[in-house]
C-alpha positions as CSV (number, residue, x, y, z in Angstrom):
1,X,8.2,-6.3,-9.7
2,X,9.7,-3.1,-10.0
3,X,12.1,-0.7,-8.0
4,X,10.5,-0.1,-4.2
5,X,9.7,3.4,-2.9
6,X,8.3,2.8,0.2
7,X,8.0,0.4,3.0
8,X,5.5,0.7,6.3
9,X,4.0,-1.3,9.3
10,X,0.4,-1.8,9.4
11,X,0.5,-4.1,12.2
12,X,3.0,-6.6,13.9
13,X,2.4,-9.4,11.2
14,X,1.2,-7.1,7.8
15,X,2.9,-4.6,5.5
16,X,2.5,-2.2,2.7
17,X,4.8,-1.3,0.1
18,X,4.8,0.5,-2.9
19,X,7.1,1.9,-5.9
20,X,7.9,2.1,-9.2
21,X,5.1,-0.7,-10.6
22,X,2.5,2.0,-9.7
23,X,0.5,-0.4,-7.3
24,X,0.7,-0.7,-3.5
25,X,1.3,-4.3,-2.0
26,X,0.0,-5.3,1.2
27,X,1.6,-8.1,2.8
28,X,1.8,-10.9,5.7
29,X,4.8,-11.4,7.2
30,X,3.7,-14.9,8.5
31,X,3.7,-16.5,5.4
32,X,5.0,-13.7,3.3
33,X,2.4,-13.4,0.5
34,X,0.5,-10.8,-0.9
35,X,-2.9,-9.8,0.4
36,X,-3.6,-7.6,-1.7
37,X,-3.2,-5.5,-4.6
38,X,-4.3,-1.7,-4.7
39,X,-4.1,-0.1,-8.3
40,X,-5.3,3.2,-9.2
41,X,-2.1,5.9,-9.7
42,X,-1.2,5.9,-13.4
43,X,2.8,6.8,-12.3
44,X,5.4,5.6,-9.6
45,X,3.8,5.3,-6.1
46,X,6.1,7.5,-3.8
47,X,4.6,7.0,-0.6
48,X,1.8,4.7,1.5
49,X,1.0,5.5,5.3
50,X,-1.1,3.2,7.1
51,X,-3.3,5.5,9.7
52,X,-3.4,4.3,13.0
53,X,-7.0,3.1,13.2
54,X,-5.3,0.2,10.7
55,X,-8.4,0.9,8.6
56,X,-7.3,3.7,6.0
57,X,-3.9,4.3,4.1
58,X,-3.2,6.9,2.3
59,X,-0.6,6.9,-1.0
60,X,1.2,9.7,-3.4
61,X,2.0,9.2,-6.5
62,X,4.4,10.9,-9.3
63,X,0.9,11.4,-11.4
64,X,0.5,14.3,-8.9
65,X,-2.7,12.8,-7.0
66,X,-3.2,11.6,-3.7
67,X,-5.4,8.6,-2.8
68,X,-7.7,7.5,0.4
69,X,-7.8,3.8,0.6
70,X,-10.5,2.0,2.8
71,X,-8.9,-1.5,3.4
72,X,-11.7,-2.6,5.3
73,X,-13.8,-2.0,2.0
74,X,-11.5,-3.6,-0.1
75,X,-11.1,-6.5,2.1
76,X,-7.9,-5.9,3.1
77,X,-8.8,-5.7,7.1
């Protein structure tokens, strides 16, 4: 809803982004919903990487912390 940071692949159909709503979006780019929602920075979300495993991202935020996501945990995978 608000202003995008951040855009990356975690596979050939799905995507994350993040930005200025301080959440990260993970989406399909077959039907081009949301999966999911990942909340947790209290500021702007700078930055999401996707690791290669396709199993952990990691984010940055302007609240000055870092965050380890499991997607596979959250039911994201």
């Amino acid at each position: 809803s608000e202003r995008c940071q951040h855009v990356s692949w975690i596979d050939s159909e799905r995507l994350v982004s993040c930005g200025a709503d301080n959440v990260i979006n993970l989406w399909s780019l077959n039907s081009q919903e949301v999966l999911g929602v990942l909340k947790g920075h209290s500021q702007r979300v700078n930055r999401s990487v996707v690791h290669p495993n396709q199993r952990l991202l990691v984010s940055t935020s302007f609240d000055g912390t870092w965050k380890l996501w499991d997607l596979e945990k959250n039911g994201l995978c």
